[in-house]
DSSP file (Angstrom, degrees, kcal/mol; ACC not computed):
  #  RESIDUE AA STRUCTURE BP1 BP2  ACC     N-H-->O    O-->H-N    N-H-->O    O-->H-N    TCO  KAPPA ALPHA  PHI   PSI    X-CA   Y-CA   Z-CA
    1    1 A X              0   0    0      0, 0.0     2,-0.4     0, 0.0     0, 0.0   0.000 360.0 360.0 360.0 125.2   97.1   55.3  149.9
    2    2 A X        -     0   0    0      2,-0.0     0, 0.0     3,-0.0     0, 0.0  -0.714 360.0-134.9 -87.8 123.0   96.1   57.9  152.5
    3    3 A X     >  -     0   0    0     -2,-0.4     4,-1.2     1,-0.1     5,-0.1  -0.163  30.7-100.1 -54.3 174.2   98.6   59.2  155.2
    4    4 A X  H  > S+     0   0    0      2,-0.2     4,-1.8     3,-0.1    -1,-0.1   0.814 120.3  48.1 -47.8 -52.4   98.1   59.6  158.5
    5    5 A X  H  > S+     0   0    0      1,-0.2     4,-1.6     2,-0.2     5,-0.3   0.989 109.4  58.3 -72.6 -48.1   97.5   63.7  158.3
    6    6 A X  H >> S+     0   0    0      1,-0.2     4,-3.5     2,-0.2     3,-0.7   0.951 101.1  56.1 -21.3 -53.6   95.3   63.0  155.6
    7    7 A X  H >< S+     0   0    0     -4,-1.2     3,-0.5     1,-0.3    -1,-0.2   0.971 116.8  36.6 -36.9 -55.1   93.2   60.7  158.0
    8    8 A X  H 3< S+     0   0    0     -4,-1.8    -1,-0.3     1,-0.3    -2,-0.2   0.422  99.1  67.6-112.7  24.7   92.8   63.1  160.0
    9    9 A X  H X< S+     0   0    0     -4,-1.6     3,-1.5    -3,-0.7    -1,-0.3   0.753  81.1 123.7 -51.4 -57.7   92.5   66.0  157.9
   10   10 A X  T << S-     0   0    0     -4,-3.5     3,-0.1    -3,-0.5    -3,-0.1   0.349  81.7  -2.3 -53.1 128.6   89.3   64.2  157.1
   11   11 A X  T 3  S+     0   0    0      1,-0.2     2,-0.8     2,-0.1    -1,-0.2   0.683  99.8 135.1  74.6   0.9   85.8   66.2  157.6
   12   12 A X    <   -     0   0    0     -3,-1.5     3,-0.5     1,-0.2    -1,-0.2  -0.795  35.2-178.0 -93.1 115.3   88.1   69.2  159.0
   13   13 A X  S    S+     0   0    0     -2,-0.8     2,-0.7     1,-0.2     3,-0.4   0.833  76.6  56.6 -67.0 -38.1   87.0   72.1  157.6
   14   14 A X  S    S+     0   0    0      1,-0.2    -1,-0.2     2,-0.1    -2,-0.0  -0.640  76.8 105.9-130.7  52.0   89.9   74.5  159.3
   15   15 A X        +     0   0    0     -2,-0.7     4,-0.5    -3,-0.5    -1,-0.2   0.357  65.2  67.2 -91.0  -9.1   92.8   72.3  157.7
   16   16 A X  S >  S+     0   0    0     -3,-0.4     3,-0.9     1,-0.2     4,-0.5   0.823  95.5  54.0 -92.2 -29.7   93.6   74.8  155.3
   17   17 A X  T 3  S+     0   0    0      1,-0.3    -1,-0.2     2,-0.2    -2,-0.1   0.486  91.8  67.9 -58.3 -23.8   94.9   77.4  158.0
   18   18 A X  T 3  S+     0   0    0     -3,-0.2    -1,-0.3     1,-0.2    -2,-0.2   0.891 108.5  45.1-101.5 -44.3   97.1   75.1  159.3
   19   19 A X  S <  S+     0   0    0     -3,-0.9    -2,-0.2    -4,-0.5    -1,-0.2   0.520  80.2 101.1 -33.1 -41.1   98.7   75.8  155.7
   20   20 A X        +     0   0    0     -4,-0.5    15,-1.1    15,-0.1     2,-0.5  -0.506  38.8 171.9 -74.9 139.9   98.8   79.4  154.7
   21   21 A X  B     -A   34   0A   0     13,-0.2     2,-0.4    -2,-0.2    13,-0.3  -0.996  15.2-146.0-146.1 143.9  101.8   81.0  155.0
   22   22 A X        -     0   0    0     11,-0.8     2,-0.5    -2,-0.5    11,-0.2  -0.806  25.9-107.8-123.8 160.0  102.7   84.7  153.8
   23   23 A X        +     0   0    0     -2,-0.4     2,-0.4     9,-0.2     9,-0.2  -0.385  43.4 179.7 -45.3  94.1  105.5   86.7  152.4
   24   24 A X  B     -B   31   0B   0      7,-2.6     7,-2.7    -2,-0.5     2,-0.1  -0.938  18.1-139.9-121.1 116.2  106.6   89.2  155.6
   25   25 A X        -     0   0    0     -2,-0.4    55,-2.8    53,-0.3     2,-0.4  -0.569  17.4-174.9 -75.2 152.0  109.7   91.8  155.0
   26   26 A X  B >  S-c   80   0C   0      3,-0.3     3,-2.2    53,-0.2     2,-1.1  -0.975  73.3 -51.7-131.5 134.5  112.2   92.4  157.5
   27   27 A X  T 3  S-     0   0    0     53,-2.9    -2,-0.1    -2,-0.4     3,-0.1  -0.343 123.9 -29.1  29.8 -65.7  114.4   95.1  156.2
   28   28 A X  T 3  S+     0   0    0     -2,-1.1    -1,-0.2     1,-0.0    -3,-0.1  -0.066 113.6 109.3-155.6  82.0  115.0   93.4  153.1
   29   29 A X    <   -     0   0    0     -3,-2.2    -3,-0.3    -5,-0.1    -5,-0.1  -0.617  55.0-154.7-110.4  60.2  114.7   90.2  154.0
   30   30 A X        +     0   0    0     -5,-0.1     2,-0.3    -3,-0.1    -5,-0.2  -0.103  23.1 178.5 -53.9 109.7  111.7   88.6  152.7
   31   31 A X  B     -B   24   0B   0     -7,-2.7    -7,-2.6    -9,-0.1     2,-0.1  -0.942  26.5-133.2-127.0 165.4  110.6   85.4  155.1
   32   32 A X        +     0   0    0     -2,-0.3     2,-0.3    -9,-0.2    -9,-0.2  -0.549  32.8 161.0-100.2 161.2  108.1   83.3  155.0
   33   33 A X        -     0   0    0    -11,-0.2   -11,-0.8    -2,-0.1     2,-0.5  -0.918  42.4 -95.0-155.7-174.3  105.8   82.4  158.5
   34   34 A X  B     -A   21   0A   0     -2,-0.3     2,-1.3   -13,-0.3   -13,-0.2  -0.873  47.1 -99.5 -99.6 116.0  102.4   81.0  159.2
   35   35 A X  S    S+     0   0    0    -15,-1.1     2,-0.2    -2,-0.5    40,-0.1  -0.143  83.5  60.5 -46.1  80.1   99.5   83.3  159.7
   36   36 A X  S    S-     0   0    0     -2,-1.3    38,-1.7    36,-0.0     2,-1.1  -0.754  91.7 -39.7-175.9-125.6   98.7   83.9  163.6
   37   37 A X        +     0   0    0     -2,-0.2     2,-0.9    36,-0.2    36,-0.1  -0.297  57.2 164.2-124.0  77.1  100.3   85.1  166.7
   38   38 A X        -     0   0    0     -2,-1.1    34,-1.1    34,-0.3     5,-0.3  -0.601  36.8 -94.9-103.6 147.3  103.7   84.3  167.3
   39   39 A X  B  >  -D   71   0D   0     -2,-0.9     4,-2.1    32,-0.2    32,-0.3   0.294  22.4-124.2 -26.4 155.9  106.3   85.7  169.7
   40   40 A X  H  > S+     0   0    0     30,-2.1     4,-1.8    28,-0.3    31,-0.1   0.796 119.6  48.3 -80.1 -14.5  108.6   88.2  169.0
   41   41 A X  H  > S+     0   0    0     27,-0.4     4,-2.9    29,-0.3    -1,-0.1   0.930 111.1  57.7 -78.9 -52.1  111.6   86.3  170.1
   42   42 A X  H  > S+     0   0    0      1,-0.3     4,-2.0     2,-0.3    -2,-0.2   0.880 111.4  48.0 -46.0 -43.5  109.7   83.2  167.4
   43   43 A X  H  < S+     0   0    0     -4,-2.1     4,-0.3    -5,-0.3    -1,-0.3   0.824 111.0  44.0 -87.5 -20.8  109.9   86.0  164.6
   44   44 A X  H  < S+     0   0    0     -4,-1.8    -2,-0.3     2,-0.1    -1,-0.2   0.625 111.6  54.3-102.9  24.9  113.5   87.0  165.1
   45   45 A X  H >< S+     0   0    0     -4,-2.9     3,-2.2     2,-0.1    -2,-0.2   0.891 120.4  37.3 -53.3 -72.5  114.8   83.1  165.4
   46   46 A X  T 3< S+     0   0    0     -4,-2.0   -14,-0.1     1,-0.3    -2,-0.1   0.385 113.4  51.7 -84.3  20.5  113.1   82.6  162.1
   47   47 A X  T 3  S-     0   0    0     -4,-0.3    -1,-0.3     2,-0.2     2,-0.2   0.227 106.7-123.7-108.6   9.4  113.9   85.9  160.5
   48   48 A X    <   +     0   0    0     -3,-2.2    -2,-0.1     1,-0.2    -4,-0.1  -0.081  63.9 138.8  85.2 -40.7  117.8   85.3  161.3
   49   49 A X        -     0   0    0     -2,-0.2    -1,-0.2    -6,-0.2    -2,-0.2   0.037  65.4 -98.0 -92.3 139.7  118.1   88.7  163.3
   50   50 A X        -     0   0    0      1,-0.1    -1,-0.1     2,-0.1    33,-0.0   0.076  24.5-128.5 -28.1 144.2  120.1   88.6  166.6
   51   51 A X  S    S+     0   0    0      1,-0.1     4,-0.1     3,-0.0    -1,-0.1   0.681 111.6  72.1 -75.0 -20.9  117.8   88.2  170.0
   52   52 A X  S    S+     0   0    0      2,-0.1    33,-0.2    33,-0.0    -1,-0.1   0.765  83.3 100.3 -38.1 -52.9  119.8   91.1  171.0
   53   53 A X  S    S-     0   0    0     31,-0.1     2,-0.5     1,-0.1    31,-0.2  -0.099  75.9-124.5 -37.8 141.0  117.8   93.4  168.4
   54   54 A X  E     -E   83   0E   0     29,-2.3    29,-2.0    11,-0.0     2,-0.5  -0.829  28.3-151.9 -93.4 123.7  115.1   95.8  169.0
   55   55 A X  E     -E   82   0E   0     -2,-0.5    11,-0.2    11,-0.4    27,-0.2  -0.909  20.2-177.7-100.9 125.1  112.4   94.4  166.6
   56   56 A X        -     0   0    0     25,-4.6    25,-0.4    -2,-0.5     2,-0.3  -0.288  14.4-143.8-115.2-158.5  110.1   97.5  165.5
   57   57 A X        -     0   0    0      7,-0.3     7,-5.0    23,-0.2     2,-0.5  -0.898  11.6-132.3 176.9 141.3  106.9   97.4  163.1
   58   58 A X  E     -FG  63  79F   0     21,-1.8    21,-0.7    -2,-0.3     5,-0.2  -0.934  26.0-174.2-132.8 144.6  105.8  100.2  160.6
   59   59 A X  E >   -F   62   0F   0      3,-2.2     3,-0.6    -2,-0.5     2,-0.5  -0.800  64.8 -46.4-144.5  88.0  102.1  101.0  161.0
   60   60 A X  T 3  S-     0   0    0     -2,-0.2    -2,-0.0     1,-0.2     0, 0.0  -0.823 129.0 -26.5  60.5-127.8  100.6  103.3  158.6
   61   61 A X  T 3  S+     0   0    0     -2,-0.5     2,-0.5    -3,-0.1    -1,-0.2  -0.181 121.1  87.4-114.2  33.3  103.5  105.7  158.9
   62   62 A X  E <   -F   59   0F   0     -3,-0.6    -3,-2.2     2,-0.0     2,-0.4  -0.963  70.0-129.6-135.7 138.2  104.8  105.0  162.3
   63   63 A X  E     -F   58   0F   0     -2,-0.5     2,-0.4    -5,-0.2    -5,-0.2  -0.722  20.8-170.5 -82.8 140.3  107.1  102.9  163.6
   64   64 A X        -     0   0    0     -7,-5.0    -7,-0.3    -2,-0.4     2,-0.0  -0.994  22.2-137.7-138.4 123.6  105.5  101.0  166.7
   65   65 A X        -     0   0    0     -2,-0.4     2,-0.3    -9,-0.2    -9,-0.2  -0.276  16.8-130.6 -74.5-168.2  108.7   98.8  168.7
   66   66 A X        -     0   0    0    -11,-0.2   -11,-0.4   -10,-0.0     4,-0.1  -0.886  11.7-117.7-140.6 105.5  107.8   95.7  169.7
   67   67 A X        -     0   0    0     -2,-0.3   -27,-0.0     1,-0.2   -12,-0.0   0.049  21.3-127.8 -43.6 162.6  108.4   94.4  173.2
   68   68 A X  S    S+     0   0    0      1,-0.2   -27,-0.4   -28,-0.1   -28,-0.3   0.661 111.2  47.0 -86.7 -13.2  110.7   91.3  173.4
   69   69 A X  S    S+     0   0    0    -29,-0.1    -1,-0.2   -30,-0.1    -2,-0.1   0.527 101.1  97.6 -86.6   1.1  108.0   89.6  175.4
   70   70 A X        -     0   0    0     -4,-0.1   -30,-2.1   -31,-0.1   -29,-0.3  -0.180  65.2-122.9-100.4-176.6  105.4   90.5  173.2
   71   71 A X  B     -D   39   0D   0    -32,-0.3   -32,-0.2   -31,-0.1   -33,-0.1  -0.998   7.9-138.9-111.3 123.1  103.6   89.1  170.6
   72   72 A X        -     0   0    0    -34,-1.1     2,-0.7    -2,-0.3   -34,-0.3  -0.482  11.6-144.5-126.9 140.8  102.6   89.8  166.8
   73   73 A X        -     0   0    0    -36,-0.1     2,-0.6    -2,-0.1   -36,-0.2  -0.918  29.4-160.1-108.7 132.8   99.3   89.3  164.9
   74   74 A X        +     0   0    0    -38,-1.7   -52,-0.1    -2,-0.7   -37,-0.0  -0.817  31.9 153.7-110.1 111.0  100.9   88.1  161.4
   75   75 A X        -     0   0    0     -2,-0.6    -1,-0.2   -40,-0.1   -40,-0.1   0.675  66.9-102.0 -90.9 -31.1   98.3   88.6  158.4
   76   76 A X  S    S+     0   0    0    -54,-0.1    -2,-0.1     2,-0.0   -53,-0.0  -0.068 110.3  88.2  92.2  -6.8  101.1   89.1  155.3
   77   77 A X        +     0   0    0    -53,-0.1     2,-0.4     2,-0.0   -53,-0.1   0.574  67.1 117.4 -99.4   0.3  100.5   92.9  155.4
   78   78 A X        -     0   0    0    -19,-0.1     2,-0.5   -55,-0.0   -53,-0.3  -0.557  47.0-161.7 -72.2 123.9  103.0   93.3  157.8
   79   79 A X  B     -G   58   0F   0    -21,-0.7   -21,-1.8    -2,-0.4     2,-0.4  -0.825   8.8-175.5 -84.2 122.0  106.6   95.3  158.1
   80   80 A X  B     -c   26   0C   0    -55,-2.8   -53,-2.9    -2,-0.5     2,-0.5  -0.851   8.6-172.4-119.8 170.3  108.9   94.9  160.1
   81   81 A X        -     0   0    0     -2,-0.4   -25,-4.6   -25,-0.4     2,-0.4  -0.956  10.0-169.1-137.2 148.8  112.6   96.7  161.0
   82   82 A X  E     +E   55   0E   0     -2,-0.5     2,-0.2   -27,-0.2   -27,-0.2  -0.998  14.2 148.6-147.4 140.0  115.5   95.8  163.3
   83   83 A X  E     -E   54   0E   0    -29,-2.0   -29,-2.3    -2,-0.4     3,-0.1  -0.905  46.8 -58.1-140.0 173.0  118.5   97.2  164.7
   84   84 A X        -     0   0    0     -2,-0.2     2,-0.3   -31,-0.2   -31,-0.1  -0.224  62.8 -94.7 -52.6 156.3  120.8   97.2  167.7
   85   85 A X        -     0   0    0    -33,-0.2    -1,-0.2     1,-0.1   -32,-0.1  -0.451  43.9-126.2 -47.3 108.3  119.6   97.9  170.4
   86   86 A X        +     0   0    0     -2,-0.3     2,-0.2    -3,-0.1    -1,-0.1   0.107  62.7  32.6 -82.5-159.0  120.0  101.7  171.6
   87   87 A X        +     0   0    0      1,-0.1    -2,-0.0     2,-0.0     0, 0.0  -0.306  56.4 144.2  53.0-137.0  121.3  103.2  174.5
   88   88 A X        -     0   0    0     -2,-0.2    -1,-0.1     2,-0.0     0, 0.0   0.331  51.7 -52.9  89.6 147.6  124.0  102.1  176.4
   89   89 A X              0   0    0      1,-0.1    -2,-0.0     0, 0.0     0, 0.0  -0.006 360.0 360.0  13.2 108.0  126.5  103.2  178.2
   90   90 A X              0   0    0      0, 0.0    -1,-0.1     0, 0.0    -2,-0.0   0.555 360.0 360.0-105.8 360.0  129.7  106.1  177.0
């Protein structure tokens, strides 16, 4: 008996995407996501870390921050790192 997504899974070539998901650390936190371009606020809901964090990205051998408005292209080859937030106020 075929389900519904089946149904219409049928003759879709680009059903399998909708599937992949890879392995991404944050600090050493290993989470899992779906390969494509989700917000930064979307990766630290589902990575646990506070919206309050500066979420950064190691790139090569640089750390690149990440705006909180911005957006992330996620492949599985990606790192990321978080901490508070700097500055502030003595």
């Amino acid at each position: 008996m075929n389900t519904i997504a089946e149904e219409a899974r049928k003759g879709d070539d680009h059903h399998d995407d909708c599937d992949k998901r890879v392995k991404v650390p944050f600090n050493n936190k290993e989470v899992f996501l779906h390969m494509g371009h989700p917000s930064v606020e979307t990766l630290k809901r589902l990575a646990g870390i506070p919206l309050t964090d500066d979420l950064d990205q190691l790139v090569g051998s640089k750390i690149v921050p990440l705006p909180d408005d911005g957006k992330v292209h996620i492949t599985g080859c990606e790192i990321f790192l978080h901490h508070p937030k700097d500055g502030g106020s003595s």
